[in-house]
N, C-alpha and C positions, 0 to 999 in steps of 0.2 A: 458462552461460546466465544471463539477466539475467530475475528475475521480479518481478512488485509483489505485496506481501501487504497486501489491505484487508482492516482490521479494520471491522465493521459495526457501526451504532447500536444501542440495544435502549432501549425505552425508560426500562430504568434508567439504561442509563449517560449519559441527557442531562445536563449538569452546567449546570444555573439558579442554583446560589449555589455555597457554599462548597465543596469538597471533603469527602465523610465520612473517619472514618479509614477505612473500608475500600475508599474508596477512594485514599486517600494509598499503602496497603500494594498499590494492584493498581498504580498507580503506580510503585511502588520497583520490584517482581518486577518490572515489563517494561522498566526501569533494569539492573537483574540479568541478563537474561536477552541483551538489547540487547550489554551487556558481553560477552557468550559469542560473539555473532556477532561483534563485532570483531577480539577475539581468534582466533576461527577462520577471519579474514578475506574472511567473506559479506558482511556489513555496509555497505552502500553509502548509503544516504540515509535516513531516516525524519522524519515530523510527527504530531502528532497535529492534529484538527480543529476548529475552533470549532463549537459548538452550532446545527443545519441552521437554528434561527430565524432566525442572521445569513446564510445562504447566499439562493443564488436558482437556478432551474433557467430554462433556458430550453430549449426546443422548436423546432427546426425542424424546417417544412411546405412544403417548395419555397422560393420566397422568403420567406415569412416567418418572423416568429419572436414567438413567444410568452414570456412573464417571467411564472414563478411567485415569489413571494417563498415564504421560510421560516416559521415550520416545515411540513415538508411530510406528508403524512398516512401515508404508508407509512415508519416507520420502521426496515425493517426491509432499507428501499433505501439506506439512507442511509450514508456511507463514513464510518467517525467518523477515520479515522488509514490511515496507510500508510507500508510500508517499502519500501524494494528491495535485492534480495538478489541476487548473484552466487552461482550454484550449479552444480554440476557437468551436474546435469540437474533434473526435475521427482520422484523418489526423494527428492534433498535436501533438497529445499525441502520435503519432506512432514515428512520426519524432525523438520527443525527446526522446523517449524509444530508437530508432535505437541508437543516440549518445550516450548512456547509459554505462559507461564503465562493463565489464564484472566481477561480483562481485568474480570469482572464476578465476581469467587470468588463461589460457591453457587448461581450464577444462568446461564440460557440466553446463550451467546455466539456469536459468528459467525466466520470466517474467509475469505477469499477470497482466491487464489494464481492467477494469470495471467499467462503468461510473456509476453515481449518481442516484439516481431518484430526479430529481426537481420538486417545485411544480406545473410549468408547466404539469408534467408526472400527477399530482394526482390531478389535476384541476376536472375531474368528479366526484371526490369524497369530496371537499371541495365545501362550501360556497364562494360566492364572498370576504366576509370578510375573513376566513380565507385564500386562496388565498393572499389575498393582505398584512395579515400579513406575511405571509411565503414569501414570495419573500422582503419584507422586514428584515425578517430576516435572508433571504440567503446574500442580500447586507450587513450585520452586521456583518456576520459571514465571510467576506470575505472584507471588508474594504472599500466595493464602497458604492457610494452615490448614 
């Protein structure tokens, strides 16, 4: 199973100038830790995120749509990073979340783990054929055969 792990804003870790060192050091561990999931071959894609000032949110209301710019007031809504992880089930991805080193050391941090919809999940609404292309092209997208 394919899950996203969003790491959340706080408002220490908005990064306005330079890098501290401790945050260089929260940096490296998740460099470290990044390394273990490869190796254990979870590890499928990760980013970390520019600072929400440069984001923007938009709202849709039927037809419309509404543009907030950034920064936005709930920080604590806010995605700073995300990985994706191939895991056997939602066990794994906890496990490995527990080892997780803490992106803000000393300080309150967030996590968020939300599995995929596979096309197993959407099978009553597909065709046998699409069905069989999709899970083909979930092996594709993911390197197995």
């Amino acid at each position: 199973m394919r899950v996203m792990v969003f790491a959340k804003a706080s408002e220490e870790s908005k990064m306005d100038g330079s890098p501290t060192p401790a945050m260089l050091e929260a940096f490296a561990a998740m460099d470290r830790f990044t390394e273990e999931l490869v190796k254990a071959g979870v590890f499928v894609a990760a980013a970390g995120l520019k600072n929400d000032a440069q984001g923007k949110r938009i709202v849709f209301d039927g037809a419309e749509r509404t543009v907030t710019d950034g920064p936005f007031a709930e920080t604590r809504e806010v995605v700073a990073g995300f990985s994706i992880w191939e895991v056997k089930d939602m066990d794994e991805a906890m496990a490995w979340a527990m080892r997780a080193p803490n992106p803000m050391p000393g300080k309150k941090s967030e996590m968020e783990i939300r599995p995929f919809y596979e096309a197993e999940d959407l099978a009553a609404f597909m065709t046998p054929e699409e069905l069989a292309a999709a899970r083909d092209g979930e092996r594709g997208k993911l390197g197995v055969a």
